[in-house]
Structures are given as structure tokens and as C-alpha cells.
LOFI-305140 format. One record per residue: residue in one letter; x, y, z of N, C-alpha, C, O in turn. Coordinates in steps of 0.1 Angstrom, whole numbers, plus 2048, in hexadecimal, padded with zeros to 3 digits. Layout:
N
- type | n_x | n_y | n_z | ca_x | ca_y | ca_z | c_x | c_y | c_z | o_x | o_y | o_z
- A | X | Y | Z | X | Y | Z | X | Y | Z | X | Y | Z .
...
end
This chain:
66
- type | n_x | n_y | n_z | ca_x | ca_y | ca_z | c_x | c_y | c_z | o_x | o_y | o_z
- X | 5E7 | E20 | 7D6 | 5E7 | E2D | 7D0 | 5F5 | E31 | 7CB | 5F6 | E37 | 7C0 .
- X | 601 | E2D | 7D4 | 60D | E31 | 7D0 | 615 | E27 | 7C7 | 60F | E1D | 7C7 .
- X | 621 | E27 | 7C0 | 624 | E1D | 7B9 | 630 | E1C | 7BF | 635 | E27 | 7C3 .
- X | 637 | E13 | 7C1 | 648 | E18 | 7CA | 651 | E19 | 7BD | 65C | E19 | 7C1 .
- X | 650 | E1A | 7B1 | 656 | E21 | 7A7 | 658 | E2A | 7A3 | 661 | E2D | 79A .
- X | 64B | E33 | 7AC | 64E | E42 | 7AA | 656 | E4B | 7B0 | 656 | E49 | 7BC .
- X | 65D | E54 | 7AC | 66A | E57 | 7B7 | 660 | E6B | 7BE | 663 | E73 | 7C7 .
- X | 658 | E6B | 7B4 | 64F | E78 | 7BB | 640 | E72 | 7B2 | 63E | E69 | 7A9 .
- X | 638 | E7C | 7BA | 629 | E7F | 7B7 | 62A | E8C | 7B3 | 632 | E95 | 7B7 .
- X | 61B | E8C | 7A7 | 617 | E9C | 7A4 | 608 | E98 | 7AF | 600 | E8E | 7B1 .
- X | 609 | EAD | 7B5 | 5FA | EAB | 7B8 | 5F0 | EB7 | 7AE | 5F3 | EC0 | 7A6 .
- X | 5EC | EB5 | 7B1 | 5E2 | EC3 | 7AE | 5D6 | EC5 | 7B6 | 5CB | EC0 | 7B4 .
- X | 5D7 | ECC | 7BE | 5CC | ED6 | 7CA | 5C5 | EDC | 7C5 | 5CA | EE7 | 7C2 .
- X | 5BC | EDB | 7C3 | 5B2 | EE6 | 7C5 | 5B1 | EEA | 7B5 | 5AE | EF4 | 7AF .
- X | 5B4 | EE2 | 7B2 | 5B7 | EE3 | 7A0 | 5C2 | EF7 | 79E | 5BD | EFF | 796 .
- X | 5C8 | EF9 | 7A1 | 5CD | F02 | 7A2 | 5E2 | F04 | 7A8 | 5EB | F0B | 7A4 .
- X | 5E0 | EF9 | 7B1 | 5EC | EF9 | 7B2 | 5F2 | EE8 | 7AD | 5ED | EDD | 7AC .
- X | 5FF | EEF | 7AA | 605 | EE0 | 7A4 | 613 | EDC | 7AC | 61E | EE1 | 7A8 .
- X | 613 | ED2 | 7B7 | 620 | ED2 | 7BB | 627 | EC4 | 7B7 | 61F | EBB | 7B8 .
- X | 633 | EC0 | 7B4 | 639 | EB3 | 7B6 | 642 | EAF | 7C5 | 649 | EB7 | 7CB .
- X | 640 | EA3 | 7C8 | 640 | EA3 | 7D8 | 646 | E94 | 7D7 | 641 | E8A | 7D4 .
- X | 655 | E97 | 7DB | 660 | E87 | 7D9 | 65C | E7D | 7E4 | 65A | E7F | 7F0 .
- X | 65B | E79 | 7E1 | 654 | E64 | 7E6 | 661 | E61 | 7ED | 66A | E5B | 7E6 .
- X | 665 | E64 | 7FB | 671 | E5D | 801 | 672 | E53 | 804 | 668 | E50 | 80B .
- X | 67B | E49 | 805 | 67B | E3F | 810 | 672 | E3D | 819 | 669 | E35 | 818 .
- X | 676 | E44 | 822 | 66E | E45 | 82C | 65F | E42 | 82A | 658 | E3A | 830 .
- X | 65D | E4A | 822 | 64D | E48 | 820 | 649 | E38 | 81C | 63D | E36 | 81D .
- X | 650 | E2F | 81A | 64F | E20 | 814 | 653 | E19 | 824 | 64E | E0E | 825 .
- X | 658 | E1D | 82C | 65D | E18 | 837 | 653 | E1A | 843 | 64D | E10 | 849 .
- X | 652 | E25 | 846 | 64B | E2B | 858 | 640 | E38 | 857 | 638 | E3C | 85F .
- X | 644 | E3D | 848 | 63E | E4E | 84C | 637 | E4D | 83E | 63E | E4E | 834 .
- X | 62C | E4B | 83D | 626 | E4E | 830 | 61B | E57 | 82D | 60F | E55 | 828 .
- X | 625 | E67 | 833 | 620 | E74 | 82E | 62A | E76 | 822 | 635 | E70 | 822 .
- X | 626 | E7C | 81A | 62B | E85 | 811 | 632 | E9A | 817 | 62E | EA2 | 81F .
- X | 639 | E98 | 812 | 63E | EA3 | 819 | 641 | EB2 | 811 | 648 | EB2 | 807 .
- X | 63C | EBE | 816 | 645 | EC5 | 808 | 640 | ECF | 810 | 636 | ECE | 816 .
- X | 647 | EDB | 810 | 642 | EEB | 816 | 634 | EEF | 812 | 62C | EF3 | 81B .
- X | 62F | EEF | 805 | 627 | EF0 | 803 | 61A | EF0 | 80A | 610 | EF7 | 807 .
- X | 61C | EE5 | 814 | 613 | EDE | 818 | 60D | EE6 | 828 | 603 | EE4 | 82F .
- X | 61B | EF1 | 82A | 61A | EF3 | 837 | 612 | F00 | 832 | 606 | F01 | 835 .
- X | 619 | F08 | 82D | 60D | F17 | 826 | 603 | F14 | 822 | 5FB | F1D | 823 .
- X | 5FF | F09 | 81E | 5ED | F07 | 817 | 5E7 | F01 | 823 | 5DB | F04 | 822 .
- X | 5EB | EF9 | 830 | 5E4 | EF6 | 838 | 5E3 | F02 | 841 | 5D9 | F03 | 848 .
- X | 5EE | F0B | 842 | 5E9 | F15 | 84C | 5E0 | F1D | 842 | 5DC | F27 | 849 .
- X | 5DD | F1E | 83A | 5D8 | F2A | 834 | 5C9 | F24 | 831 | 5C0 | F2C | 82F .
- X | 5C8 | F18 | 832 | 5B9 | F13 | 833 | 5B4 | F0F | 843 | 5AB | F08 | 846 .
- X | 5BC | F15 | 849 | 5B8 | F15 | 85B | 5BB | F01 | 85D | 5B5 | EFD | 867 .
- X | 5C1 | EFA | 858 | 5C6 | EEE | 85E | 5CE | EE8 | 866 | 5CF | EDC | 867 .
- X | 5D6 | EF0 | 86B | 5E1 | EF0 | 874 | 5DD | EFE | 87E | 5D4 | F06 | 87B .
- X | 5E5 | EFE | 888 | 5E9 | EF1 | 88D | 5DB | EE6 | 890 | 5CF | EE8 | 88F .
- X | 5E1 | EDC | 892 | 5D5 | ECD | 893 | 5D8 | ECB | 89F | 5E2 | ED1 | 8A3 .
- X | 5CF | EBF | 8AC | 5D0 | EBE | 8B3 | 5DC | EB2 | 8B4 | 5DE | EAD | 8A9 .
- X | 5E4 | EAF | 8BE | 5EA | EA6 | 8BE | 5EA | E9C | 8BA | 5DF | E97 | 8BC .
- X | 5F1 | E94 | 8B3 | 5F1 | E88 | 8AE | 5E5 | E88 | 8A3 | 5E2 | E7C | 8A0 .
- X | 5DF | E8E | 89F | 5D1 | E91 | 898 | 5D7 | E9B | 88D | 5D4 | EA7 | 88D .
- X | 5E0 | E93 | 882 | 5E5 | E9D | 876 | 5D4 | EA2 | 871 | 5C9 | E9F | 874 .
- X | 5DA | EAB | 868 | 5C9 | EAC | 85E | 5CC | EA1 | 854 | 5D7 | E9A | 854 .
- X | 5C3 | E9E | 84B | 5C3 | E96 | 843 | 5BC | E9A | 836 | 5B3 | EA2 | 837 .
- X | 5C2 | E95 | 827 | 5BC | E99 | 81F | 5B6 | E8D | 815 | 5BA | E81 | 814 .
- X | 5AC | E93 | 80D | 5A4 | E82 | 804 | 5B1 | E88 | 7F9 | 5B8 | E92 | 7F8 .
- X | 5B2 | E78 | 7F1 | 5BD | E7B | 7E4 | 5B6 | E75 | 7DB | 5AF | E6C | 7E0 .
- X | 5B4 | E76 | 7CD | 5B0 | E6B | 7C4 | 5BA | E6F | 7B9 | 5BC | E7B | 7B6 .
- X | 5C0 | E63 | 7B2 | 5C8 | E60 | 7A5 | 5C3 | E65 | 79B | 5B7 | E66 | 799 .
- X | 5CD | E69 | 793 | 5C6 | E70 | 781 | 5D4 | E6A | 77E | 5DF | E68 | 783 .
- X | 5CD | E65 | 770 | 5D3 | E64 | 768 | 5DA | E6F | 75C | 5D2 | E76 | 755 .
- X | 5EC | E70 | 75A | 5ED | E75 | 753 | 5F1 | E88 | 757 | 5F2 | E90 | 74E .
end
């Protein structure tokens, strides 16, 4: 799904919001969440956090082109 050429992703939620979210190292190495504030206001605001331990929430993704 990811390309390791890309140095960020666009997403689009909910067809409404548009965020770009930088692709770190890290993420190629040990940790392959994507990271960005964004993420922390739309999950509390859709009741997803807090999550039980070790039990992140999870989200479906699918690719668009363009």
C-alpha cells in the first residue's frame, strides 16, 4: 500500500477532511502507524480512545488514485 518513495501520504476521511501525514523512518523500521494530531481530536470525538491496552483502534484504508 505504501511506496518507500513517498516522504508523506494524503488522506481523506470521511470525504470531508484532508490531511497530509509525513512517512518517517521509523515507520519503515519498527512502528508502522502514521502519526499526526489530527488523529487524536477525530478519534476522541468519534468515542475511540481511550482503547483498551495494547488494543490501538484500527482503521480500513483503500488507495485513490490522483
Amino acid at each position: 500500500m505504501f511506496s518507500r518513495t513517498w516522504s508523506y501520504v494524503e488522506l481523506i476521511i470521511e470525504d470531508k477532511y484532508r490531511i497530509s501525514v509525513e512517512i518517517t523512518d521509523s515507520f519503515w523500521r519498527n512502528c508502522s502507524e502514521l502519526r499526526h494530531v489530527f488523529f487524536k481530536h477525530y478519534f476522541r470525538e468519534k468515542e475511540y480512545i481511550p482503547w483498551p491496552k495494547r488494543r490501538p483502534t484500527k482503521i480500513h484504508a483503500r488507495t485513490c488514485k490522483g
